[in-house]
C-alpha positions, 0 to 999 in steps of 0.5 A, spaced: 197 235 765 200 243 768 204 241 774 207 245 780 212 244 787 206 247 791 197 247 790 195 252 796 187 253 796 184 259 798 187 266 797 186 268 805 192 270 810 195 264 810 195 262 803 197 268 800 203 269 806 205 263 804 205 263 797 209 269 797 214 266 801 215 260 796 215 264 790 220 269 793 224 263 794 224 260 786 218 255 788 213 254 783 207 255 787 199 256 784 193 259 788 187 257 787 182 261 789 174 259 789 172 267 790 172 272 785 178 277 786 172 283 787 169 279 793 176 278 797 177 285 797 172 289 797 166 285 801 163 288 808 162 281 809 170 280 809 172 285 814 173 281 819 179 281 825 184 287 825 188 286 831 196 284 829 200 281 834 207 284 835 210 277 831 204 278 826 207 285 824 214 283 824 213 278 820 210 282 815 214 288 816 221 283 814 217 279 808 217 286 804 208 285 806 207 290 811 208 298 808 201 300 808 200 297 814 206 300 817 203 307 815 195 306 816 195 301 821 195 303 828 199 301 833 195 300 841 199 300 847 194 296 851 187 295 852 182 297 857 178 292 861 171 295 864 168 291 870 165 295 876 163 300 874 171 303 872 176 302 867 183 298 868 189 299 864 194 293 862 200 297 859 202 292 854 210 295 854 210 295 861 208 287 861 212 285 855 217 288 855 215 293 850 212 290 845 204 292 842 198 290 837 197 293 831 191 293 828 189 293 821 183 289 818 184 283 815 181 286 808 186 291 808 193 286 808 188 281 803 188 287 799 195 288 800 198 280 800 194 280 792 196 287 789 203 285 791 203 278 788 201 280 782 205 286 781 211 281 782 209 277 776 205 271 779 198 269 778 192 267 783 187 262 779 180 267 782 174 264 780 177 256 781 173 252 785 177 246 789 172 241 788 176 233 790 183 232 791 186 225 789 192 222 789 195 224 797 200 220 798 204 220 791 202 226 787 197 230 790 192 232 785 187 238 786 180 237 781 178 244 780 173 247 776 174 254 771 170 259 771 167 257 764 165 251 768 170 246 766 173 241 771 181 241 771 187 237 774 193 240 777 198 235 779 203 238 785 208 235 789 205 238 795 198 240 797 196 246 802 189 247 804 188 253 807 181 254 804 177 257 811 172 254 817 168 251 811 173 247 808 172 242 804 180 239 804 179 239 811 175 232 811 181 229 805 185 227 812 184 219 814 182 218 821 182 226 823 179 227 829 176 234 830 176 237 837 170 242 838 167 246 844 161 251 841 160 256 848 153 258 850 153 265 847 153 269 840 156 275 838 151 280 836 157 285 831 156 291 828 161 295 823 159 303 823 162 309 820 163 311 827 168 315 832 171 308 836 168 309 844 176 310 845 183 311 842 185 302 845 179 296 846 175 296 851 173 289 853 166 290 858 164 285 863 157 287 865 151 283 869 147 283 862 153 280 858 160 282 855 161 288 849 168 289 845 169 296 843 173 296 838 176 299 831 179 298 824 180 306 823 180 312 826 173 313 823 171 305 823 168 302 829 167 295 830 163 294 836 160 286 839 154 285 844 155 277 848 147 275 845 144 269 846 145 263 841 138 263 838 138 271 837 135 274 832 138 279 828 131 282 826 130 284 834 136 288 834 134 294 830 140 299 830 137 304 835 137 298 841 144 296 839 146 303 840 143 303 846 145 296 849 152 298 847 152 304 852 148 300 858 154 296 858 159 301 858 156 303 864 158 310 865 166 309 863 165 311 856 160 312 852 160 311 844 156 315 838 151 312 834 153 313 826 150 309 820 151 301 819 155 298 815 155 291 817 150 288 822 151 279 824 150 274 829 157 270 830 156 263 834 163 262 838 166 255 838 173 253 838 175 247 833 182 244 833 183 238 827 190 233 828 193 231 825 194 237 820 197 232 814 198 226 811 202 224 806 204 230 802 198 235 803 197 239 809 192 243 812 193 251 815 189 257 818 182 256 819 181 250 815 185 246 821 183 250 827 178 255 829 178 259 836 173 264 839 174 272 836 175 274 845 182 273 844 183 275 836 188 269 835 184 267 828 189 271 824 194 270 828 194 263 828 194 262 820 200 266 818 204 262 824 202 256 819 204 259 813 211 261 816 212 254 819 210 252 813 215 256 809 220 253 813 220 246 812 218 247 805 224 251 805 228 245 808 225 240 804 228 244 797 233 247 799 237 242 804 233 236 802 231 235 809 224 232 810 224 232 817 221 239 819 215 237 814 215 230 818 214 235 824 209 240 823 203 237 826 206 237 833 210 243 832 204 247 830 199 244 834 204 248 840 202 255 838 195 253 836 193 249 843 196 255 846 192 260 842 186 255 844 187 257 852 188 264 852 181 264 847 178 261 852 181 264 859 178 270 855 171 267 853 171 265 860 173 271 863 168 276 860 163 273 858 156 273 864 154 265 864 147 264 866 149 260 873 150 265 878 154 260 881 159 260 875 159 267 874 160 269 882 167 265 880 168 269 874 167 276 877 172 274 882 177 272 877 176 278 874 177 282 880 184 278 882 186 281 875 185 287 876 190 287 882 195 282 879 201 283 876 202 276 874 195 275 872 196 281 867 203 279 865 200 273 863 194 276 860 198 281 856 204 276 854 198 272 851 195 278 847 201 281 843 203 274 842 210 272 845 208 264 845 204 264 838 207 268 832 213 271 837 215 264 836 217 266 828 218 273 828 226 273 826 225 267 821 225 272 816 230 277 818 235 274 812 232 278 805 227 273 801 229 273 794 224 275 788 
């Protein structure tokens, strides 16, 4: 029976960042991917999140991961906040000292992180689907099943299950308790081939609900509408999407209609799993936790596990210390809770609930941030990441090998 150091399942952000840190440390590392490699890369239904915080970016730039999106990603300064009738601006630099987003699709650095591992020689087991996992606390075994249809068995001294929101390793942990808190709204979202309403995101609070502005390219639009959770996607012809996009800018920008590339309805709930391991199996990214997209924190969160990760893993080979490995619930669950309240201060702070008692409380948050700097301070040191992925920015400093 095959044999590695580490089973990653799922070929995300999370497992493909980690895999490339362990390999590039000499790790015998396998991936197996239950998707093609085709589906990762090219479906409209992957392109998802796109904004990198300025620790996420670092930390690809320093792994050697980050040359196109250096050159094709596009940094933002700041965001507008829409409300009243007029448009705010928070200078992330002035606030932060310095620091900026990044924003580059997550599609785009999937297709990056695969061509650049399999260019350095290393193999992604697409099309092998995770089907059990035995053996957690001695010799974990993943018992997947081949392309051909054959069920297979690889023995691993350790486990990662970074295989997204439906996972199925999730439910491997004994005595798992699952945090949830699902919100009262939806998101209606469209990809259009479409000049964005502006060159930075605009977040619209408006009496007939939230709308997000934003972009994955100069020429790509990727704009959400606050809907009620029992919406149809058959009642949003494109027309009236465009139309209610521009009612809810309300005369402070206003956006171009252009062709749909992708249409969805996306409910919004937050989920957090602890712990987030047992024995020698860990989980990581959405398979452990899951955050509303107001914040844009869900890939952000994945590649601070993956480096945690990488770090422990590291002292456990390297200096024989299984500490860091010991402590990466509680050590993770301090960016993934922080991550949890600043998505939901922005869900909460954007979206119209339908008690006028309760949005007279959220007009008059909204308005005292617009004349706080200790409340935009806040706003602004938790958009670009200084408490999540900030917390791993100089970890890779020192080169990786491989």
């Amino acid at each position: 029976m095959p044999r590695v150091q580490v089973g990653i399942v799922g070929a995300g952000p999370a497992g493909l960042l980690l895999a490339h840190l362990l390999a590039g440390e000499g790790l015998e590392v396998a991936v197996l991917e239950a998707r093609s490699r085709e589906y990762l890369e090219q479906s409209p239904h992957r392109i998802r999140a796109g904004v990198l915080e300025w620790g996420s970016k670092e930390i690809l730039a320093q792994a050697g991961l980050g040359d196109r999106m250096l050159v094709q990603g596009l940094e933002h300064r700041g965001v507008y906040l829409a409300f009243d009738g007029a448009l705010h601006r928070l200078d992330f630099p002035a606030l932060t000292e310095g620091r900026s987003i990044w924003v580059y699709g997550q599609q785009y650095l999937v297709q990056d992180l695969i061509r650049l591992y399999l260019e350095k020689g290393h193999a992604i087991h697409f099309e092998h689907e995770v089907v059990g996992l035995e053996a957690l606390e001695a010799e974990p075994t993943l018992v997947y099943r081949t392309p051909q249809g054959q069920t297979e068995r690889l023995v691993c001294e350790f486990v990662v299950g970074a295989d997204g929101s439906h996972s199925l390793l999730r439910s491997q942990i004994p005595g798992a308790q699952v945090h949830q808190k699902t919100y009262p709204f939806a998101w209606l979202g469209i990809l259009a081939q479409a000049r964005p309403a502006a060159e930075e995101l605009i977040y619209a609070s408006h009496p007939r609900g939230f709308a997000l502005f934003s972009m994955r390219s100069p020429s790509i639009a990727r704009n959400y509408l606050q809907v009620p959770v029992e919406e149809r996607l058959e009642d949003w012809p494109d027309a009236r999407i465009w139309e209610e996009l521009n009612r809810r800018l309300e005369g402070v920008a206003q956006v171009e209609p252009g062709p749909l590339l992708e249409k969805s309805l996306t409910p919004l709930r937050s989920m957090v799993v602890t712990p987030m391991q047992h024995g020698r199996f860990f989980l990581m990214g959405d398979a452990a936790h899951i955050v509303p997209p107001t914040g844009a924190k869900g890939m952000n969160l994945a590649l601070c596990d993956a480096v945690l990760l990488y770090r422990a893993f590291k002292a456990y080979y390297q200096q024989k210390d299984p500490g860091p490995l010991e402590a990466y619930t509680p050590e993770a669950l301090r960016h993934v809770w922080q991550a949890e309240l600043f998505s939901y201060f922005m869900t909460t702070l954007l979206h119209t609930p339908a008690d006028p008692f309760d949005d007279g409380l959220r007009q008059a948050h909204l308005r005292h941030l617009g004349q706080s700097p200790h409340l935009q301070r806040f706003l602004a040191e938790n958009y670009v990441g200084l408490h999540t992925s900030g917390r791993y920015a100089g970890v890779l400093r020192a080169p990786v090998r491989g």
